[in-house]
N, C-alpha and C positions, 0 to 999 in steps of 0.2 A: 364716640367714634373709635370704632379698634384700628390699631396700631400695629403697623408689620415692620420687619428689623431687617436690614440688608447690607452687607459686608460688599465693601471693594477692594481685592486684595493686589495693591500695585496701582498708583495714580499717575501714570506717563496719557500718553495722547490714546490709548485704546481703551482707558480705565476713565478718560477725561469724555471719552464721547458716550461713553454707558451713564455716567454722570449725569451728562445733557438729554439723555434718551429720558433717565427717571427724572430728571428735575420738570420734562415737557409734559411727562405721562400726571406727574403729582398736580402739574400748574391747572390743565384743563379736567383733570379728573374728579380732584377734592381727595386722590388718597393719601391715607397719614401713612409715611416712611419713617421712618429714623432708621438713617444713612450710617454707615462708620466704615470710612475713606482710611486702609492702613500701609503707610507709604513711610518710606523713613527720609526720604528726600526731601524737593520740594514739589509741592504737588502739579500736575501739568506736566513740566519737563519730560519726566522720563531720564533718556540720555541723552537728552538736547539742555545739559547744563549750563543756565545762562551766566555761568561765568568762567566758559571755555574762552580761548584766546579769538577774538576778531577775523584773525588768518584763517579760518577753518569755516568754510563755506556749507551751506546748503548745495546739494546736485540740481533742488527744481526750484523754477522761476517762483521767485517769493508771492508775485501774483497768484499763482496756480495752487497756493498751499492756503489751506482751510481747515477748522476744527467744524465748523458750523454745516447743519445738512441743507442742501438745496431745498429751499420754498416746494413742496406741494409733492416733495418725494416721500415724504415721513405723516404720520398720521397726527400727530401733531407738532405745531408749531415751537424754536426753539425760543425759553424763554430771555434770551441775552442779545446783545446786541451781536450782529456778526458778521465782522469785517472779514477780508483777508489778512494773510500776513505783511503787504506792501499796503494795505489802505490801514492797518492798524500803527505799520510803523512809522506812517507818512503822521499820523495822527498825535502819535509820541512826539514828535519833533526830531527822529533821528533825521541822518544824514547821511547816504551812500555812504560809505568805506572805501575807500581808494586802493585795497589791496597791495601800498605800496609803489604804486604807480607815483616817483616824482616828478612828473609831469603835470599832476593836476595840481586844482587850485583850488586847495579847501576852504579861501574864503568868498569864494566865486557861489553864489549862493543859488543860481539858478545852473549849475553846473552839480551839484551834491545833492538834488533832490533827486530821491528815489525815485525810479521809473519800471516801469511792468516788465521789462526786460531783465531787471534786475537779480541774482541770484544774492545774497543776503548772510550775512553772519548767522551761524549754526545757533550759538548764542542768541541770538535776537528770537528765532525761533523757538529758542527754551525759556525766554522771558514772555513772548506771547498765550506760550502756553498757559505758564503762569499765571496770565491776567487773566486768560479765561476761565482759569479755574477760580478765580477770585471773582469773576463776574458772575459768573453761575453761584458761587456760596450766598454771594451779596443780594442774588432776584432769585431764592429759593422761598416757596409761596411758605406759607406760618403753618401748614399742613405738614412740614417736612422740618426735619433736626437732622443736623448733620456733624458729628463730632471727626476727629482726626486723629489717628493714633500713630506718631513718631517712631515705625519703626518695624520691623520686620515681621511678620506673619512666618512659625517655623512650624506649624503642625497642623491639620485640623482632622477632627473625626466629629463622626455621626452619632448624638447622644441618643438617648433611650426614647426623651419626649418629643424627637424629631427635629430639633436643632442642630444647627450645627456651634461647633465650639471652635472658634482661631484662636490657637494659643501663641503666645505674641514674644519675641525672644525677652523683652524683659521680665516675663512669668505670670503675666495676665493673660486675661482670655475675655472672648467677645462670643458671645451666642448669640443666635440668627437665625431668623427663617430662609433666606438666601442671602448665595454667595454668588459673587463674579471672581472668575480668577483671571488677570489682564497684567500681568508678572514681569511683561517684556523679555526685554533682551537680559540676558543672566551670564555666571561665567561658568566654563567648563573645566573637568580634570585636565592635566594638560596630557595629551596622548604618547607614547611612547619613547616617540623622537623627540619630544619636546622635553621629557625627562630625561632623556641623555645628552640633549645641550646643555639642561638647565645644570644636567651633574659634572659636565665638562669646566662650567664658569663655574663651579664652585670648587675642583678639584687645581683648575691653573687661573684662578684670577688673582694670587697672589707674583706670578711671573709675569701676568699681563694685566697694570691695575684698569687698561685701557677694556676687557674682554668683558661684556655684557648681554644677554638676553631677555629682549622686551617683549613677553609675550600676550601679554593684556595690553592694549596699546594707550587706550583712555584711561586716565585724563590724560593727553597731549603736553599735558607741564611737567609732566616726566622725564621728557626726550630733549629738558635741558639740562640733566644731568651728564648729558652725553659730551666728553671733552672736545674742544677745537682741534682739528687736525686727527682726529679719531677715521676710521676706516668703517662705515656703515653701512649696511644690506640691510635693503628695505623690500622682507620678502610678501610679494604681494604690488599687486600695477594696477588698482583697480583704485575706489575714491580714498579709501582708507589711506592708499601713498600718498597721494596728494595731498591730505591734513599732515604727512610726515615730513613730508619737503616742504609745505608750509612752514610750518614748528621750528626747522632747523637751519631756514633759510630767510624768511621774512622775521620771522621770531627770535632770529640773531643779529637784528638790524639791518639786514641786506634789502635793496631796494629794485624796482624793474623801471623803467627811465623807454618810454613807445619813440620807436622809431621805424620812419617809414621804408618801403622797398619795393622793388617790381610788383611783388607777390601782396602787397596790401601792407598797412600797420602792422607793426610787430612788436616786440619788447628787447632788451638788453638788460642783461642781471648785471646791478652794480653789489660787484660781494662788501662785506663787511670786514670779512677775515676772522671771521668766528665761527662760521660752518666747520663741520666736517665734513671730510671728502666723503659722497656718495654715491650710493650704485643699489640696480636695482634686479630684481630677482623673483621668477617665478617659472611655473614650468612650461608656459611659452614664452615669455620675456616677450610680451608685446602691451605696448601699452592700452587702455579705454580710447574708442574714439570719443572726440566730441560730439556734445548735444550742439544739431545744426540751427543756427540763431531761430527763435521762434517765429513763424512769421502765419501760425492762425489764430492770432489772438486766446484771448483768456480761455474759453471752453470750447474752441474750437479742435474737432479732432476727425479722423479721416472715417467715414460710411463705409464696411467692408461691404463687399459684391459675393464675396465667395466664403469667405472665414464667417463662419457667422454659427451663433444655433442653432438653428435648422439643418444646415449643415452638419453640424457635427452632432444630431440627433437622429441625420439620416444613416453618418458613417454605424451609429452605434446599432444601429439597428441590423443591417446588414452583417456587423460583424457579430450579435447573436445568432443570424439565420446559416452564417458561415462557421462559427467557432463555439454556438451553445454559450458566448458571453457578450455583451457589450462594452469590456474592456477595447482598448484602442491601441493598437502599436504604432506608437509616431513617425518612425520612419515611414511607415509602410502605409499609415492612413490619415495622419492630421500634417505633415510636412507636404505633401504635396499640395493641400488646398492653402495651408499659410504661403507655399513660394509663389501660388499663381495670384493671390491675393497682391503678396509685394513685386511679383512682375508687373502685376495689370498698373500697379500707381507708380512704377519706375517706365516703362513703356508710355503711360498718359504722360509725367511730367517730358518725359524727350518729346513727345509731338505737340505739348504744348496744350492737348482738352485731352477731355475723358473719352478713352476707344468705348467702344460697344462692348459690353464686359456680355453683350450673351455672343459675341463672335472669337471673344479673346483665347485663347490657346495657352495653357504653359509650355514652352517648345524646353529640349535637353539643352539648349545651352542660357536661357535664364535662369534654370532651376542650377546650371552649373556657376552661373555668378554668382547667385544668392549665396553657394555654399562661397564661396572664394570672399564675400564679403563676410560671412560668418568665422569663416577659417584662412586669415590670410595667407598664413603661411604653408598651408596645406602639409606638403614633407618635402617640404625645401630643408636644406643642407646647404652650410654655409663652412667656407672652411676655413675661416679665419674668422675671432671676435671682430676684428677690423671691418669685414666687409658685413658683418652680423648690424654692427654700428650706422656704416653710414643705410643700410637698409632701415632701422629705424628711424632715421634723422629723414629719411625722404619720403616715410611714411606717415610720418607727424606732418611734415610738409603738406603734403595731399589729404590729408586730412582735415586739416584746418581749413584749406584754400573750400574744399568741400563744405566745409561747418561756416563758413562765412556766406554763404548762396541761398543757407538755410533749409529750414523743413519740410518749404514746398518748391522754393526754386533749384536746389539739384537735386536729382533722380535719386541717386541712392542714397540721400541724408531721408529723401522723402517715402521713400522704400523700408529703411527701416524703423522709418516711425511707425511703420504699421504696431511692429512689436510694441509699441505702446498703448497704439490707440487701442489694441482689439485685445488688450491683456484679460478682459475679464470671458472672452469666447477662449484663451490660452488655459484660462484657470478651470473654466469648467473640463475641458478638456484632461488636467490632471487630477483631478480634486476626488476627494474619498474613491481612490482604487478606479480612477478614470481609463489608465494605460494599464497594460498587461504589468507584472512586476518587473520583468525584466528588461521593458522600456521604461518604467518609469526609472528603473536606476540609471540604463542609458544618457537619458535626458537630463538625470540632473547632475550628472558626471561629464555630460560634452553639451548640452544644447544651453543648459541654463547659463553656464558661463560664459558663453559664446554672444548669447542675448544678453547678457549683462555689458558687454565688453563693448558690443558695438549700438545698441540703443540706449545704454542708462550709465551713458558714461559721464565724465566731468562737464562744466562748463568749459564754453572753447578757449577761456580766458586761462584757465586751467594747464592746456596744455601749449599753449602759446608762453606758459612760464614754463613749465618741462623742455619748451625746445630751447628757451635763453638762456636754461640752467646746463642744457649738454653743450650749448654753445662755451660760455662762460668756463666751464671745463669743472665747475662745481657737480654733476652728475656723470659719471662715466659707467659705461657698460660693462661692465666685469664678469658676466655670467649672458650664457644666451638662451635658445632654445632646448629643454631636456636638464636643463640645469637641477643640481641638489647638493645638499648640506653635507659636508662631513667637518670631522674634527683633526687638528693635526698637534698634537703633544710638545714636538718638537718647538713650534713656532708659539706655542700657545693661542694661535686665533683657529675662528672658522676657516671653511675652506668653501668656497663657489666651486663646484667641478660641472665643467661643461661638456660634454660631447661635440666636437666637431670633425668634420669629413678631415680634417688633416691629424687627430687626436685629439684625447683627453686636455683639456687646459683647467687649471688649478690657482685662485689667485685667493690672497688669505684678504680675512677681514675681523675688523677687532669686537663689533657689535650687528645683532642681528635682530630687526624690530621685525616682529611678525604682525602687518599690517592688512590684515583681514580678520572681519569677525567670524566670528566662530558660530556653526549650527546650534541647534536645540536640541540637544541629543540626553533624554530623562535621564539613562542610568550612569550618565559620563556629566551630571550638574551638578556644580557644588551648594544646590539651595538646597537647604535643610528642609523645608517646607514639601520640595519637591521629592526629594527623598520617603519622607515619611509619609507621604502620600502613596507611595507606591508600595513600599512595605506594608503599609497596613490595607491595601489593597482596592485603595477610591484611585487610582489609577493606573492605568496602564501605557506603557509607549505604541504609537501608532504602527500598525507593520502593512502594509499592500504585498498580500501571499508572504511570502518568504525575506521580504526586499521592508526594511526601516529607514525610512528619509527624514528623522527627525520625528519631534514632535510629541504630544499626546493623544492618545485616542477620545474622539469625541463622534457624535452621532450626526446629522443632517440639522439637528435644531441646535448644536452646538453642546448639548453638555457631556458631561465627559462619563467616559465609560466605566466602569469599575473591571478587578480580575476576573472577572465571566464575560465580560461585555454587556453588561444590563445599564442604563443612564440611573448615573448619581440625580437622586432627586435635588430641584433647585441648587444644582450648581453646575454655573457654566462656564465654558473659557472661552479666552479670545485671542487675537494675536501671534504674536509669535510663539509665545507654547504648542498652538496648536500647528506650528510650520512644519506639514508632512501631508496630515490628513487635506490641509490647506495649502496655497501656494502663494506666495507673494504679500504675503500681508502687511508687510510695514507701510507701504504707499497710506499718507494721508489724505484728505479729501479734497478735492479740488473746487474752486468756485464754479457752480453753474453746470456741471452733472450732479450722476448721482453717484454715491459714495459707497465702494464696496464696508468701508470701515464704519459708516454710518448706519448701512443695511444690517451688517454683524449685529451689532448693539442695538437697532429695531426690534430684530427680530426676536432677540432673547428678553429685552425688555418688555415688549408685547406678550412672549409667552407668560413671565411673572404677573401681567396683569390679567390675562385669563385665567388665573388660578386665586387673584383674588378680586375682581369686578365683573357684575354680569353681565354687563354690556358689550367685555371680551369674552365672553363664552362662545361656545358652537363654533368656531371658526373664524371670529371677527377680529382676527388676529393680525392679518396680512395689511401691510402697511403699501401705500399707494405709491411707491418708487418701483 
């Protein structure tokens, strides 16, 4: 029986479902692989470290997250077993986490069992992964061998006899007839301004031993180095803060004690006295709304009427017949079909059924809510931090009261679920040079952030602790809208400088976590790997005309292009590398659809097996999802 050799370089959750793709293709096929998995972690996780702190939550209902591909989408069956992530943890013997809540009753035994509603330790989730990587080694058929090399992949090129060779940082090397490169998420040089804080805490941290800059933010057990009573900017309001106010809040012994009110249950932060005082910062200083409690079950999600492919296969078309391209400018051609989409399901929820979507209209003033739900602030000007504050505090208010009614009982929690459900008609819409370049930079400079903020924000438990902790007087506003960094010598901390309609306001702070992750930007990575991949010229970073959103350049079947743009034979990426040419890729698979991260790893797995089975030759490639 001959024998093929195939490298996976990076074993988190996209390197984990390439895994399951060849473990199904070897099971029902009879082909002999020898696998070599090179990951220097543990394998599965990725950055879902299962021995991150408890406090630091998953954003999706632990029901909804799957490694495993939907029954009858994939061409063959997976060979493992394939729970979700709440029927795998129900299965472990864990126990809901009380987040801290002294209220509960953790020997209340039908009170701590996990339920579908549940969002989940981030951790739990990187020990799931785990097992499934352990589950898949354990039912890998005797056709297949699978070694594991501890440790970094820093180089590879193209030998003579058409191998490829990974040379591995401890000074070995692996040849292979294919490769997968599935790398994740990696770190970047730090950009300009961030070398001139970084040069700032090193030039006065002897004046201020309080003055620090955290710019990699994980692992979260860092940010107990941070002193009691310390002055902290946490730049950045998006999930990432929320693991930050966890960490220095829950994770300093402080506890939230539900208590009730007109408005519904609520919480009260009972402090510890070991936080530092916080504040938080970005350049609109508004928080993530909440995700509106779930209420269409497991794989339920909304039928668009108007968003759709065909749709947007018609816009493309017309805009060749108008512009000689089928590029798309989002303002001008996919934003008006995404508003009438989330009017027609914010209009159905107010009357209670579904209107006649061939009678429904976008009128100028729901395309002017959508935006106002997208941009609350529009160019409001506030003239005082004071009334900048309690505008937040009554905005969290109405937020919540909204996030408690849910994802199909109020109008616009249910409105911008669309932004979720119809994410993969969003993605075709961007994807390899979808928009002109100078929408695409548009979009992902004001729209992406905008859809991140208001659809894929915390859980509502999330921020029902943000408004206990402004209550509590452990979070204050220090910084508002337009806000930025500078440095003050004199004082030796940072400085918040705000703009406000009455002046500049200026308040110092002693440490600055910078609480968002960082793009995928090749020539700004500090992977060696990725590096000398592109000097020796197997890759190139992705560009749309003139405009770089990240990423590496890859083709339609996913492999990656070399310095001409010609496809690296047998090798392909996935994931977040290739986040440019692609859009949104980290979302994991959900029970009961089908799986963009599943389809990835299909598709390129099936191309490996038309090049060595002839039953996938001529085209029998396409898998039935």
């Amino acid at each position: 029986m001959q024998r093929y050799s195939v490298v996976i370089i990076g074993m988190g959750p996209r390197g984990l479902s390439v895994l399951e793709r060849l473990a199904a293709l070897c099971r029902h096929t009879g082909l002999a692989l020898d696998i070599t998995v090179i990951e220097p972690g543990p394998c599965g996780a990725g950055v879902h470290d299962p021995e991150q702190s408890q406090h630091l939550l998953i954003n999706t209902l632990a029901s909804q997250v799957t490694l495993f591909p939907l029954a009858g989408s994939v061409r063959y069956p997976t060979i493992s077993p394939a729970p979700s992530l709440t029927e795998w943890a129900r299965q472990q013997g864990y126990r809901r986490y009380d987040d801290g809540d002294s209220d509960s009753d953790s020997d209340d035994g039908a009170a701590s069992v996990i339920r579908d509603s549940d969002y989940l330790p981030r951790g739990w989730l990187g020990a799931y992964l785990c097992w499934a990587y352990a589950q898949l080694v354990a039912a890998m058929p005797a056709c297949v061998t699978l070694q594991h090399h501890s440790a970094h992949a820093c180089d590879l090129t193209l030998q003579t006899d058409g191998l490829w060779a990974v040379t591995l940082d401890d000074g070995s090397a692996v040849y292979t007839s294919f490769v997968f490169l599935t790398t994740g998420h990696d770190r970047q040089q730090p950009d300009p301004e961030q070398e001139q804080l970084a040069a700032f805490v090193r030039q006065q941290g002897a004046r201020n031993p309080r003055l620090a800059l955290v710019r990699e933010l994980y692992p979260a057990t860092q940010l107990q180095q941070i002193a009691a009573g310390a002055q902290v900017a946490i730049q950045g309001l998006g999930l990432c803060a929320h693991d930050v106010l966890a960490e220095l809040t829950l994770g300093r012994g402080g506890r939230y004690q539900t208590q009730s009110s007109r408005s519904g249950a609520g919480l009260r932060y009972l402090p510890s006295g070991a936080e530092p005082h916080l504040t938080l910062c970005s350049r609109l200083c508004l928080p993530a709304a909440a995700r509106g409690q779930n209420q269409k079950g497991l794989a339920g999600r909304h039928a668009a009427q108007y968003f759709t492919a065909p749709a947007l296969a018609a816009l493309r078309a017309r805009a060749q017949l108008r512009d000689g391209s089928p590029q798309l400018d989002f303002e001008r051609d996919v934003l008006p079909l995404l508003q009438r989409e989330m009017a027609w399901v914010y209009r159905s929820t107010q009357a209670g059924r579904a209107l006649d979507p061939q009678r429904f209209v976008l009128t100028a003033g729901d395309a002017a809510q959508i935006m106002r739900w997208l941009f609350p602030l529009q160019q409001r000007r506030f003239a005082t931090l004071g009334q900048f504050r309690h505008y937040v505090h009554d905005w969290l208010q109405r937020d919540l009261a909204a996030a408690r009614q849910g994802n199909l009982g109020n109008a616009c929690k249910a409105a911008l679920d669309v932004l979720r459900d119809c994410r993969a008609t969003l993605q075709a819409a961007l994807e390899y040079g979808g928009l002109t370049p100078a929408s695409h930079r548009q979009f992902l400079q004001r729209y992406h952030p905008a859809i991140n903020r208001m659809a894929y924000g915390p859980p509502l438990r999330r921020n029902q602790q943000l408004l206990a902790l402004m209550e509590a007087g452990v979070v204050q506003w220090l910084a508002g809208p337009g806000c930025h960094i500078e440095t003050d010598a004199a004082s030796a901390r940072f400085q918040l400088c705000t703009p406000l309609a009455s002046g500049w306001v200026r308040q110092g702070v002693d440490v600055l976590v910078v609480a968002r992750l960082a793009g995928f930007f090749p020539i700004q990575t500090t992977s060696l790997l990725i590096r000398n991949m592109l000097q020796r010229g197997l890759a190139r970073p992705y560009h749309n005309g003139d405009f770089h959103p990240g990423g590496l350049d890859i083709d339609a079947a996913s492999q990656l292009l070399d310095r001409q743009g010609l496809a690296c034979p047998r090798l392909w990426a996935l994931g977040f590398p290739v986040e440019g040419a692609h859009y949104y890729t980290h979302a994991l698979p959900r029970p009961g659809l089908v799986s963009r991260m599943v389809q990835d790893a299909e598709r390129c797995v099936l191309a490996l097996a038309s090049q060595l089975l002839p039953q996938h030759q001529n085209g029998a490639i396409c898998s039935t999802g």
